[in-house]
C-alpha positions as CSV (number, residue, x, y, z in Angstrom):
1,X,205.5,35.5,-110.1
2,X,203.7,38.1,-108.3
3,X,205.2,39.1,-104.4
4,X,202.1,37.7,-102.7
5,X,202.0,34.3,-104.8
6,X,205.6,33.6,-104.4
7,X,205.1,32.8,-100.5
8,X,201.5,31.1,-100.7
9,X,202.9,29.0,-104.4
10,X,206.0,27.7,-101.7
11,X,203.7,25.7,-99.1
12,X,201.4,24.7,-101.9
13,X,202.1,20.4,-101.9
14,X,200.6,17.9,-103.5
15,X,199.3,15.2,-101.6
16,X,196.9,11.7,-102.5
17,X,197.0,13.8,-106.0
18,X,195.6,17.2,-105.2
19,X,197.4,20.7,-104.8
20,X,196.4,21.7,-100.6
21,X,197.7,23.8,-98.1
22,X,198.1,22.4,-94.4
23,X,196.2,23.7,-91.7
24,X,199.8,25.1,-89.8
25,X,200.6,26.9,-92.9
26,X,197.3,28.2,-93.4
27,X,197.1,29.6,-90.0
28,X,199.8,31.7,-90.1
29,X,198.7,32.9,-93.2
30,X,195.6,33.8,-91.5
31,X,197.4,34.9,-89.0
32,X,195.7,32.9,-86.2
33,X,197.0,30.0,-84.1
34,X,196.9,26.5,-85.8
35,X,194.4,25.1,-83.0
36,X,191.6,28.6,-83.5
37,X,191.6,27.1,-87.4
38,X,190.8,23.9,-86.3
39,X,188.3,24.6,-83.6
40,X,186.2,26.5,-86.1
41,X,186.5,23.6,-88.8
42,X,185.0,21.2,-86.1
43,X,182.5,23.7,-85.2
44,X,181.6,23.4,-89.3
45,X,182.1,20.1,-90.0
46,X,179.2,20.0,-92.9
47,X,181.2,22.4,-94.6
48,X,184.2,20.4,-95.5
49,X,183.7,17.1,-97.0
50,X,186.7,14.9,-98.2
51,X,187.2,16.3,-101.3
52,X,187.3,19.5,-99.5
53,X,189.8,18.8,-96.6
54,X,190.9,15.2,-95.3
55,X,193.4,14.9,-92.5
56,X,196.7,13.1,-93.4
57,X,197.7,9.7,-92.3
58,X,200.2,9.1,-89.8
59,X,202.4,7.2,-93.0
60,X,201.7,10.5,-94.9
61,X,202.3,13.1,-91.6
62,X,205.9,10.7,-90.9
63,X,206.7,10.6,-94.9
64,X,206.0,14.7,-95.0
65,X,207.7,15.6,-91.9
66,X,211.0,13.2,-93.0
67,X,211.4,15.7,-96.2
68,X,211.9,18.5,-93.9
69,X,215.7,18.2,-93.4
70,X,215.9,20.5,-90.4
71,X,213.4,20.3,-88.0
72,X,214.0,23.0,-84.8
73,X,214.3,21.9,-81.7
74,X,212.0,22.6,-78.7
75,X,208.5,21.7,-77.3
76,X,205.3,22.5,-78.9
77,X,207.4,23.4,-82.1
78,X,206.0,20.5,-84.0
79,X,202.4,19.1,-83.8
80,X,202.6,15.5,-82.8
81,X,199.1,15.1,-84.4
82,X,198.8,14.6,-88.2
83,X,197.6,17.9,-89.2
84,X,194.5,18.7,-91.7
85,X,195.2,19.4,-95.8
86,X,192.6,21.6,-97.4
87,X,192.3,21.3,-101.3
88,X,191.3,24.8,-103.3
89,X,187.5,24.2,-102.6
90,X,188.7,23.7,-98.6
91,X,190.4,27.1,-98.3
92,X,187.4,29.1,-100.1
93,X,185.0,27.3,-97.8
94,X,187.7,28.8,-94.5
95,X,187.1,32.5,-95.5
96,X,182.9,31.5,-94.6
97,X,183.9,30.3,-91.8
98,X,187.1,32.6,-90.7
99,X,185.3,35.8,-90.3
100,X,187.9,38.4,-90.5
101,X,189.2,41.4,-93.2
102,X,192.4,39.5,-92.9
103,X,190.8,36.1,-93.8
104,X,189.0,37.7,-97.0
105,X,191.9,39.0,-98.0
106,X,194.5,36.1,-97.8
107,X,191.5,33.9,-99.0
108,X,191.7,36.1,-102.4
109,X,195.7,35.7,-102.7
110,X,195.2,32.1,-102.1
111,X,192.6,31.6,-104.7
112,X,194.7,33.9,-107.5
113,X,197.6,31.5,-106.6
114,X,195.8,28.0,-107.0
115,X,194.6,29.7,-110.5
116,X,198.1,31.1,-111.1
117,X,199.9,27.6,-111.1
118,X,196.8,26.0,-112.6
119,X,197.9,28.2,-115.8
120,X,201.2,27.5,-115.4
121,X,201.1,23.9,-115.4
122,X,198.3,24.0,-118.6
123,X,200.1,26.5,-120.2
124,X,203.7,24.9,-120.4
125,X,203.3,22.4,-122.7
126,X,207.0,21.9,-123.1
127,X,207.2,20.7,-120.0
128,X,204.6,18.2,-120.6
129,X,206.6,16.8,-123.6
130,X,209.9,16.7,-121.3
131,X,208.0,15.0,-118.6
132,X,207.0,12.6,-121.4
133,X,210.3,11.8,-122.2
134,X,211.8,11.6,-119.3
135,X,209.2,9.3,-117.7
136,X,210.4,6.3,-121.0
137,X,214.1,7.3,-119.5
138,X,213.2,6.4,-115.5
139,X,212.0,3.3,-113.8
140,X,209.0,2.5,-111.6
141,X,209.5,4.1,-108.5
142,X,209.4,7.7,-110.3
143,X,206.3,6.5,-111.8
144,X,203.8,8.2,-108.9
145,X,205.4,11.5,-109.0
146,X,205.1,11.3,-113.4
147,X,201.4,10.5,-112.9
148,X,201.3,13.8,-110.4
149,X,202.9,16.4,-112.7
150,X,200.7,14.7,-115.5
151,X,197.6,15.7,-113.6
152,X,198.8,18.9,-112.7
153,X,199.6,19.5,-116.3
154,X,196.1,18.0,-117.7
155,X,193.7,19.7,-115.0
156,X,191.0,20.8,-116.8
157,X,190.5,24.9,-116.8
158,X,187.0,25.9,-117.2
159,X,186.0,28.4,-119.8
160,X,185.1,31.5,-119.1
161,X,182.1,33.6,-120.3
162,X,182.4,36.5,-122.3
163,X,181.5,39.7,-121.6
164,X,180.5,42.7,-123.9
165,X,177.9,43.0,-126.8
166,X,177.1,40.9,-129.8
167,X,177.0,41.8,-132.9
């Protein structure tokens, strides 16, 4: 994996079955404070429907926040607000409204990434078939995370046009 995916791939989760990015993590990447990200969202709310960007639950915000096993210590560390999760269509609509040579250029490592493990997931097919099998081996409750690598593994990639001459 290329040197710029690697740290963009990490804080990729999946989350009400689609890939996103938090707005914390997104920030930092832009390298602008969480709350300057979120002021220009509101100031653009037209641009981001649901499917776009949808801010997590409080039962989704407690459930993410218990999987990180060491949280630090200290005030203002942690939002105590549940924070926003942008899907791939979210972050290309941030880079219209984060004007900035640093935004345009994270935007373009985050959008090679998203493509990056899309390939990856359609292009292991092995892992499909081990999925497969070990989803027969396993009982309900490992169910919803077989039905998200399934996704992952079926999203659809759309072709792309040739270029060059006909003969």
């Amino acid at each position: 994996m290329d040197q710029v995916i690697s740290p963009i791939a990490s804080k990729i989760i999946i989350i009400r079955n689609e890939q996103v990015l938090l707005d914390s993590d997104l920030a930092a990447l832009y390298q602008v404070e969480t709350r300057v990200l979120k002021q220009a969202v509101r100031r653009n709310t037209d641009r981001f429907p649901e499917d776009f960007m949808f801010k997590l639950s409080r039962e989704e915000w407690k459930s993410l926040r218990s999987q990180i096993v060491i949280l630090e210590k200290g005030r203002g560390k942690y939002s105590k607000y549940p924070p926003y999760a942008f899907t791939e269509q979210g972050v290309a609509m941030l880079s219209g409204v984060l004007k900035s040579p640093r935004a345009a250029e994270v935007n373009i490592a985050i959008m090679r990434t998203f493509v990056y493990l899309r390939k990856w997931m359609s292009g292991n097919r092995s892992l499909a078939r081990k999925v497969d099998r070990l989803e027969k081996k396993y009982d309900e409750q490992f169910q919803s995370v077989f039905n998200v690598i399934k996704k992952l593994i079926q999203q659809e990639q759309k072709p792309r046009t040739k270029i060059g001459f006909k003969k």
